[in-house]
C-alpha positions as CSV (number, residue, x, y, z in Angstrom):
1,X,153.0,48.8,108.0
2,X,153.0,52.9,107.7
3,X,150.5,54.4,105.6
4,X,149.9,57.5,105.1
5,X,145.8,58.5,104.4
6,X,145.0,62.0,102.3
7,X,141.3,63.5,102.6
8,X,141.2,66.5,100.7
9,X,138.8,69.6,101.7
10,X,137.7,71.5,99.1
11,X,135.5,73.7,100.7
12,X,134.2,73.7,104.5
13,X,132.0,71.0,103.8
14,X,133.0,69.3,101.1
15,X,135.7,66.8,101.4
16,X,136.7,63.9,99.5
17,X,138.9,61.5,101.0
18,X,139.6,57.4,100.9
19,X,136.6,55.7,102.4
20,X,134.0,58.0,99.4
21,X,136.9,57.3,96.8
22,X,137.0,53.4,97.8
23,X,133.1,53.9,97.7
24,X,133.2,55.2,93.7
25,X,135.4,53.0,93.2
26,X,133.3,50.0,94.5
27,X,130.5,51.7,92.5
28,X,132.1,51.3,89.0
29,X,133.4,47.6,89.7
30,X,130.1,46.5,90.7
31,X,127.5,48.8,88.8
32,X,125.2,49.6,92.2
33,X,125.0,51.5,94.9
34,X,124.2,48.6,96.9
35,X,126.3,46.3,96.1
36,X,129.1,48.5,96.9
37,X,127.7,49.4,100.1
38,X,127.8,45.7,100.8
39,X,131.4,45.0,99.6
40,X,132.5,47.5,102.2
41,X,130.2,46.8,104.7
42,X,127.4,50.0,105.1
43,X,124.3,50.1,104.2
44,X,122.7,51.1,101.3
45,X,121.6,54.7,102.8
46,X,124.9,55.3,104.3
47,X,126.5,54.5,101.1
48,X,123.6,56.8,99.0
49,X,124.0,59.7,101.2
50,X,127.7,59.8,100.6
51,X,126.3,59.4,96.6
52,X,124.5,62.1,97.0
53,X,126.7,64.5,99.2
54,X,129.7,64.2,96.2
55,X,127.1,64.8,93.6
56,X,126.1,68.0,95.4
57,X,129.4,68.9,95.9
58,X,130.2,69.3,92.0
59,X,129.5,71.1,89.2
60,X,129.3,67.5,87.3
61,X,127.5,64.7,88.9
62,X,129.9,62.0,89.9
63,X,127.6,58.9,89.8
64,X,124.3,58.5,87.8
65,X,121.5,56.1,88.1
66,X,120.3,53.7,85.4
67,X,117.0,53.5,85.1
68,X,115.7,49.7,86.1
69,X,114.9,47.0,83.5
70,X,114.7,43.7,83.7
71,X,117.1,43.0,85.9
72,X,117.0,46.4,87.9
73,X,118.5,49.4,87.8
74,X,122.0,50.3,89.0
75,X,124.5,53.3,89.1
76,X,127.7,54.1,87.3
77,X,130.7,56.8,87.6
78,X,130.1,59.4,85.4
79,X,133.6,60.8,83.4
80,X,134.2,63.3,85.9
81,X,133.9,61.1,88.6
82,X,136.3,58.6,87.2
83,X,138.5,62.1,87.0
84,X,137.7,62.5,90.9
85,X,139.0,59.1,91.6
86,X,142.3,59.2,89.0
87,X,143.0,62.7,90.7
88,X,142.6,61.9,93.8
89,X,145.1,58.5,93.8
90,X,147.3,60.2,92.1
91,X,147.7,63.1,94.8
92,X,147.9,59.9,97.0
93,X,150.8,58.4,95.5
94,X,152.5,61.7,94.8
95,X,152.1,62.5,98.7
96,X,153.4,58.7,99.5
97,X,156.2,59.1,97.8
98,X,157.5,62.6,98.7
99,X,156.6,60.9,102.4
100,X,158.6,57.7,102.4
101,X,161.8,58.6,104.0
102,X,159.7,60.2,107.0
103,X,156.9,57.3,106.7
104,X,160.0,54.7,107.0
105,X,162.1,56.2,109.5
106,X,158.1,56.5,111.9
107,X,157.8,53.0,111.3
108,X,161.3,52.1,112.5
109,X,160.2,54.2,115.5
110,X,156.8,52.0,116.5
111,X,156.7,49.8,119.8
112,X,157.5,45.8,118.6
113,X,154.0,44.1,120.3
């Protein structure tokens, strides 16, 4: 199947595009940096350092830490972030769409294995 894959840059070092969005996303489902790193297999610094570069990047922070308790701390996506991640799969769609046609006819066009 065709897909088509949008990464946005924003400035010359700050782009945003499907692997940090599925990371966010992974982030507010599971409530941990870690965890999500583990649901999409990298590791916890990997996955922190991409934290930490989109929270740089912004104005607004797009995921905060919880402090620890009982059970442990954990992260969550602030409002702006969820507003990253809304934005961004809607330009996805949008782009999907308007590419279709093309996207199909490509497709049509690929070697059978």
């Amino acid at each position: 199947m065709v897909s088509l894959s949008i990464r946005i840059d924003l400035a010359p070092e700050i782009r945003v595009g499907p692997g940090k969005i599925r990371l966010l996303e992974a982030i507010a489902e599971h409530g941990s940096i870690s965890a999500a790193g583990r649901v999409l297999g990298m590791s916890y610094r990997r996955a922190w350092v991409l934290v930490d570069e989109l929270n740089r990047s912004f104005a607004e922070p797009v995921v905060e830490g919880q402090v620890g308790g009982r059970s442990g701390g954990g992260a969550h996506v602030t409002p702006f972030g969820a507003r990253l991640i809304a934005c961004y799969r809607a330009i996805e769609r949008d782009a999907t769409a308007a590419a279709d046609q093309h996207l199909a006819g490509l497709e049509r066009a690929v070697a059978a294995p």
